[in-house]
C-alpha positions as a printed Julia matrix, in Angstrom:
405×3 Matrix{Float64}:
  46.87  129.07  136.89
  47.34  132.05  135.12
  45.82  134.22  138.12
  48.19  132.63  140.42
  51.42  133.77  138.28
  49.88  137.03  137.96
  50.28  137.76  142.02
  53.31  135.82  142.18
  54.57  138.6   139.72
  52.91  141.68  141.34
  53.96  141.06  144.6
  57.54  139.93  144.15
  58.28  142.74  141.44
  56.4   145.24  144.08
  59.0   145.17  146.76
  62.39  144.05  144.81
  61.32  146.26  141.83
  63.39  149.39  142.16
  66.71  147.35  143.6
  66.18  145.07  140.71
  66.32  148.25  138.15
  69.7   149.28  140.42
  71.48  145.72  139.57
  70.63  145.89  135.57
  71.49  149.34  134.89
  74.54  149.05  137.07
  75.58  146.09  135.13
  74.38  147.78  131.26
  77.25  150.13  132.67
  80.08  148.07  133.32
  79.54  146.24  129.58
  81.57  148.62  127.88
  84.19  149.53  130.79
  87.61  148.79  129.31
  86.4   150.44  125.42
  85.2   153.32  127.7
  88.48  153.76  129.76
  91.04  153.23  127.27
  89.19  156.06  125.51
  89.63  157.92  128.34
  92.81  157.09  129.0
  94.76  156.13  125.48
  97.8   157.63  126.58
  98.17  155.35  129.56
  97.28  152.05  128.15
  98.72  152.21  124.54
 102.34  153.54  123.51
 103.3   156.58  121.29
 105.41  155.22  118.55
 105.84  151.57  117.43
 110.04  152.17  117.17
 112.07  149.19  116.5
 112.29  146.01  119.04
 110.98  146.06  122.56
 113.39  146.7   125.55
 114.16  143.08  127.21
 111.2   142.52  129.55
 113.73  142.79  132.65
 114.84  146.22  132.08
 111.24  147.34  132.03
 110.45  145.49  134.94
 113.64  146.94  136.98
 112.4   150.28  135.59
 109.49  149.78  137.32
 110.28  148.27  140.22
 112.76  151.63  140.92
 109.43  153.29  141.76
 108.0   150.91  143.68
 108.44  151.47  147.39
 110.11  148.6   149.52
 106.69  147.1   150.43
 104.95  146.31  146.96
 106.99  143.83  144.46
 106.46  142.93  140.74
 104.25  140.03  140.68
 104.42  139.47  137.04
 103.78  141.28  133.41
 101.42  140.98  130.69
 102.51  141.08  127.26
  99.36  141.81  124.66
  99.62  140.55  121.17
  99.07  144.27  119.75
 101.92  145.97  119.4
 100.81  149.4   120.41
  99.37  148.12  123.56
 101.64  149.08  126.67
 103.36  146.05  128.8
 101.03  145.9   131.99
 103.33  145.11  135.0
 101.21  143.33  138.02
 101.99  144.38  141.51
 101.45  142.42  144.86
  99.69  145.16  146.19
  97.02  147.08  146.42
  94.48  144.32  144.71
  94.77  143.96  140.98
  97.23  147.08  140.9
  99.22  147.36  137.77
 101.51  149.61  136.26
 101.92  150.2   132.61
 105.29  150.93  130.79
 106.04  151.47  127.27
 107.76  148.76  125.75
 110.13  150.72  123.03
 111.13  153.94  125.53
 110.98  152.39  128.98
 108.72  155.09  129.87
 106.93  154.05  133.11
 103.77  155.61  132.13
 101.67  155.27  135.19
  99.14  152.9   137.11
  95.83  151.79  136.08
  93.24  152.92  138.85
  89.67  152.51  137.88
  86.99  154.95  137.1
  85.59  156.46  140.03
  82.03  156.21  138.08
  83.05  152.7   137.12
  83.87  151.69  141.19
  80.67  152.94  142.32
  78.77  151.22  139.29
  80.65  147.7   140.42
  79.86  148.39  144.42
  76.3   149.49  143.7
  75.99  146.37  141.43
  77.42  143.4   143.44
  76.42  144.95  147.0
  74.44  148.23  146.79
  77.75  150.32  147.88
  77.76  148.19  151.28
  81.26  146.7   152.56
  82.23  143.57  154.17
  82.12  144.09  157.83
  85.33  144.06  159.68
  84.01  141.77  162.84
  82.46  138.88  159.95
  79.06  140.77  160.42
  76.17  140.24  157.8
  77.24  141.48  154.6
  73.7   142.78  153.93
  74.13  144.62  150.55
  75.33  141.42  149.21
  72.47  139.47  150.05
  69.93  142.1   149.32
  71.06  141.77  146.08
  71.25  138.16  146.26
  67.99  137.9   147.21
  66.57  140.1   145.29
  68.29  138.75  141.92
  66.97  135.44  142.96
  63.34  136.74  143.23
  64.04  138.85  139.68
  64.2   134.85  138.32
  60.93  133.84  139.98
  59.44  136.76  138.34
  60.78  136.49  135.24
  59.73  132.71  135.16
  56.24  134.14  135.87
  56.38  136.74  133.59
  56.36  133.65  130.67
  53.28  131.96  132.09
  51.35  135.42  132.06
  52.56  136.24  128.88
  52.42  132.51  127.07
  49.73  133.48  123.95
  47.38  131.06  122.42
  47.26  131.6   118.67
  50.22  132.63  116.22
  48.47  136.03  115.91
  48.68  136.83  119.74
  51.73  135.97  119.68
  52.97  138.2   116.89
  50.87  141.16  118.64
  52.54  140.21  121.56
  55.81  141.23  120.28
  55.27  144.16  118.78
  55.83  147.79  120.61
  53.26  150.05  119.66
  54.56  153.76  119.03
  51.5   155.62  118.02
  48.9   154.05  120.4
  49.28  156.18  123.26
  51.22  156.57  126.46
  49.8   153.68  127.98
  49.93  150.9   124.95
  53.62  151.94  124.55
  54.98  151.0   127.89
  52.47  147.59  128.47
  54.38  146.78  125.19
  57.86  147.69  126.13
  57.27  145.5   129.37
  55.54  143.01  127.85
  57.57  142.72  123.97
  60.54  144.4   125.76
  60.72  141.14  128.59
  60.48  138.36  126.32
  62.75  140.15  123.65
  65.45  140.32  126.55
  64.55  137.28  128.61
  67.08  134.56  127.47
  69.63  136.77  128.42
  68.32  137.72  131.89
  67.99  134.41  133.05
  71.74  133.42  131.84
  72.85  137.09  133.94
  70.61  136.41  136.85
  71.52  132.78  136.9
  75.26  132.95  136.57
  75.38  136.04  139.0
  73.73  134.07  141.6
  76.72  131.98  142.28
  78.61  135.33  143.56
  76.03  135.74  145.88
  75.36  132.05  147.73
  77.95  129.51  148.4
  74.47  127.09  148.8
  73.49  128.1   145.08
  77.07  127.81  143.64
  77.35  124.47  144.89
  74.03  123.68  143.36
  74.85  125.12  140.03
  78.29  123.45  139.29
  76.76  119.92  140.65
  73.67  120.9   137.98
  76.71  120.43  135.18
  78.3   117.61  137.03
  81.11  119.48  138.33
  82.92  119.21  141.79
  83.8   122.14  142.66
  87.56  123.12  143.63
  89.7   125.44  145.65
  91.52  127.84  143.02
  94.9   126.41  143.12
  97.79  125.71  140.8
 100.43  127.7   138.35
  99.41  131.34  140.08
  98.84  132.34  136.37
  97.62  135.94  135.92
  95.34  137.45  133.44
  94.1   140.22  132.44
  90.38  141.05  132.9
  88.46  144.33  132.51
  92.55  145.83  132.11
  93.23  144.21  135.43
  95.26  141.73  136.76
  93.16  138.39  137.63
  93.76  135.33  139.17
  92.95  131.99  136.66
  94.13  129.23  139.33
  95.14  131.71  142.64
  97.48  134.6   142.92
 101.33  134.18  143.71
 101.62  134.37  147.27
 102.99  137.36  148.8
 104.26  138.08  152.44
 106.99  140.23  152.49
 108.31  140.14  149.14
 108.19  136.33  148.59
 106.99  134.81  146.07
 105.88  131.14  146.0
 106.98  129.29  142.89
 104.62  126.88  140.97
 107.33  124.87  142.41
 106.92  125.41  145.82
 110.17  127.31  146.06
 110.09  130.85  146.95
 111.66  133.14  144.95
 112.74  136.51  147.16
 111.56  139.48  144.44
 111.9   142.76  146.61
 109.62  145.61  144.82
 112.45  148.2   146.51
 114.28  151.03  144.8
 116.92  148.49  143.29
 114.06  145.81  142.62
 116.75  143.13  142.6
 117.69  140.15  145.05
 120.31  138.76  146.75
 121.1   135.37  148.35
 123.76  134.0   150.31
 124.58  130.33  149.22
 126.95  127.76  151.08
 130.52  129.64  149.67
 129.44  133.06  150.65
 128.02  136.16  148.74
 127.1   135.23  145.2
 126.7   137.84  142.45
 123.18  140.02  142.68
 120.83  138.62  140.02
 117.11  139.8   139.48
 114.3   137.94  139.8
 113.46  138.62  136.04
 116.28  137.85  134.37
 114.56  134.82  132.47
 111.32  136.4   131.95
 112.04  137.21  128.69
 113.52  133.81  127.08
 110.17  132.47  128.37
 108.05  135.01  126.76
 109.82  134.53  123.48
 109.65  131.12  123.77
 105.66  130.75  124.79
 105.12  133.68  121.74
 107.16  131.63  119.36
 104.89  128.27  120.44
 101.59  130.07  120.35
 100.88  131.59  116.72
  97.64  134.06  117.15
  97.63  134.15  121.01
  95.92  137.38  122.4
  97.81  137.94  125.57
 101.14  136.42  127.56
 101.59  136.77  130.77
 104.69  135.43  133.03
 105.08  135.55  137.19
 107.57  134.07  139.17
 107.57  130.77  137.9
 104.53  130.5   135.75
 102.89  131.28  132.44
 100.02  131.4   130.49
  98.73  132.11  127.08
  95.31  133.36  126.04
  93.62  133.68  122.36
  91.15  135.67  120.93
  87.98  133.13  120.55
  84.56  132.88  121.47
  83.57  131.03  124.65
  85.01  131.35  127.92
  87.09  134.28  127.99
  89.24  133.33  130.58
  90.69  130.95  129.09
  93.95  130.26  128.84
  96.97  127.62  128.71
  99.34  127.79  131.54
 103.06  126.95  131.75
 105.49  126.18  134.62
 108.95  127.3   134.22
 112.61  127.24  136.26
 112.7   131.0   137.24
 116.52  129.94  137.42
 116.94  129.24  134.19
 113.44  130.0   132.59
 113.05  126.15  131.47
 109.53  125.23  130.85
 108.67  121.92  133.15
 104.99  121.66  132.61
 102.44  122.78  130.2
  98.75  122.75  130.91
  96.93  123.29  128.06
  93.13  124.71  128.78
  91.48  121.4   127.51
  92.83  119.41  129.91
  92.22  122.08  132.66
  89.41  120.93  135.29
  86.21  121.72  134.81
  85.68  123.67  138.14
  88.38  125.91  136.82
  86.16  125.95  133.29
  82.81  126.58  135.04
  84.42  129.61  136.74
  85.47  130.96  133.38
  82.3   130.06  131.29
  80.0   131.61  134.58
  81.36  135.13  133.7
  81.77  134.88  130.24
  78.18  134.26  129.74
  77.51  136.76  133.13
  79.1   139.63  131.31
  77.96  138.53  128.05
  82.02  138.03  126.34
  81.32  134.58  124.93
  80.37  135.76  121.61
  82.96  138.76  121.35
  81.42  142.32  120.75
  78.08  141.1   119.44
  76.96  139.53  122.45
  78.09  141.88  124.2
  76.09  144.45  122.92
  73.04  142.27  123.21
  73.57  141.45  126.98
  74.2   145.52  127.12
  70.53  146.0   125.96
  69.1   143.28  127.87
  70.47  145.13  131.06
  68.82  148.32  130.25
  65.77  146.26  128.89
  65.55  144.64  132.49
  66.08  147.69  134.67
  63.03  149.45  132.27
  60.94  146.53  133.53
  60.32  146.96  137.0
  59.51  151.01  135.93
  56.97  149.87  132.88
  55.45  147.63  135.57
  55.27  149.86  138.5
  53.51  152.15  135.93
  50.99  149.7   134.58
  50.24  148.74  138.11
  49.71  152.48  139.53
  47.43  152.83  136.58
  45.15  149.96  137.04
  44.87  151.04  140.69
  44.11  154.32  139.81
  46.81  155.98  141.65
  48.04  157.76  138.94
């Protein structure tokens, strides 16, 4: 059987080797994106001086709203928990833009735009720099690396059989990497001790990533844990990922300023010069109010509810809170609120959220390695650069035993 596994792991490594050594160090280099850019880039994403009480969440927001031009609005802000940390204002547009203001000057200190090296790390990871075609073509980088991450599994799978020892003393060989043996001996041991040191962990990546890739597989996977999956609907909460604004349950919906309320009642929030709004009800012109005026009861109110939370973030209408645990890192209980009045009308707390909405969290927790805080994280950061060595170590071993090198 053994003999069988062995060509099932040449000849699968052989041709998806290199792109599967693209994929893992691509990925090792995204692990430590947001310590890495807020290095970078302290100035932008934390504030000078911790002086006095924050300005009222609306001023800020008007602030930077005057700098918007008439086509992007203010979509929501995100308040962190650290008091140094800058108030990240969401835009509608472009994707996940955000500006980021300081809290005790009303500084508008500039938008957060990601790494060049950092974009070309995520492209080359999820589809090997290739684009979604205009005309609904085949998105071939995608599923080259689909394909090729689902073949990484196979191998890896065959990888155990080949390596499976018989006796407690071939196994403890088996896990030890030789230094002083030679050239050869060191890298059969880094693939060989190397693989099985970082295997648990590239299943779980190659396994979770897989549902990015095939809408066949994802199905499979959440029906695996007895989930139906979902559309993404519900509050439009926001949170912040990698320093960027994601969607938890769908974005507010945006088409020309408007923005649809948890309610169902759109809420006109112009991202203009003035950033304000103005209606005309029954009786004739009513006073200009903004959009934002409540913003700040709620966040007060959600902060004063939620002892220890991590992050608050409030749109147009909705809410939610996220803490600093283990588990799934997105996470998060969301609130519905009057943007009239900023009373709260519903609370969904994250245990009773549905589970599609909990497999989509826990699937890139466990992807990018977050569950366990910084300690997994560095692990699943080794186990990257572990798996893009392997294909290398191999193709070495193998032009060796040919005699090709």
């Amino acid at each position: 059987m053994k003999k069988a596994f062995r060509k099932i792991h040449l000849w699968l490594s052989v041709p998806f080797g290199l792109i599967i050594t693209v994929i893992c160090l691509s990925g090792a280099a995204l692990v430590f994106e947001d310590e890495v850019t807020e290095l970078c880039r302290r100035d932008l994403y934390y504030v000078e001086k911790v002086s006095g009480a924050p300005l009222p969440v609306e001023y800020l927001i008007e602030k930077v709203a005057g700098t918007l031009p008439d086509s992007v609005a203010v979509t929501g802000v995100s308040i962190s928990s650290d008091a140094e940390r800058a108030y990240q204002v969401n835009l509608s547009k472009p994707r996940r833009a955000s500006v980021y203001v300081d809290q005790y000057t009303g500084e508008v200190k500039g938008r957060h735009e990601r790494a060049p090296f950092f974009l070309t790390m995520f492209k080359l990871h999820r589809w090997l720099l290739d684009g979604m075609k205009p005309d609904g073509g085949i998105f071939w980088g995608k599923m080259i690396v689909g394909v090729s991450t689902l073949m990484f599994v196979f191998v890896l799978i065959s990888g155990i059989v080949i390596w499976w020892p018989r006796t407690k003393k071939a196994l403890k060989n088996s896990l030890k990497i030789a230094v002083g043996k030679g050239r050869r001996r060191f890298w059969y041991d880094l693939h060989v001790a190397g693989g099985m040191y970082a295997l648990v962990l590239l299943l779980a990546m190659a396994l979770t990533g897989l549902t990015w890739s095939f809408s066949w597989y994802r199905a499979g996977f959440y029906k695996v844990f007895g989930v139906e999956m979902k559309q993404r609907a519900g509050h439009g909460a926001l949170q912040t990922v990698h320093g960027t604004p994601q969607t938890v349950h769908g974005t507010p919906q945006t088409a020309h300023g408007t923005l649809q309320t948890a309610h169902g009642t759109p809420q006109t929030a112009h991202g203009g010069k003035s950033g304000r709004n103005s209606s005309e009800e029954g009786r004739g012109n009513r006073e200009h109010t903004s959009p934002y005026a409540c913003w700040q009861q709620v966040y007060e109110e959600l902060k004063a509810r939620n002892a220890g939370y991590k992050q608050i973030t409030v749109s147009n209408g909705s809410a939610s809170v996220s803490f600093e645990r283990f588990g799934n890192q997105r996470a998060a209980d969301r609130y519905a609120f009057n943007p009239q009045d900023g009373e709260i009308t519903e609370v969904t707390l994250y245990k009773d959220t549905d589970a599609s909405g909990k497999m989509r969290g826990w699937i890139y927790s466990v992807h990018v390695g977050s569950w366990g805080g910084m300690f997994t994280r560095i692990l699943t950061f080794i186990a990257a650069l572990l798996g893009g060595t392997l294909p290398l170590t191999g193709y070495y071993l193998w032009l060796r035993r040919i005699r090709l090198i």
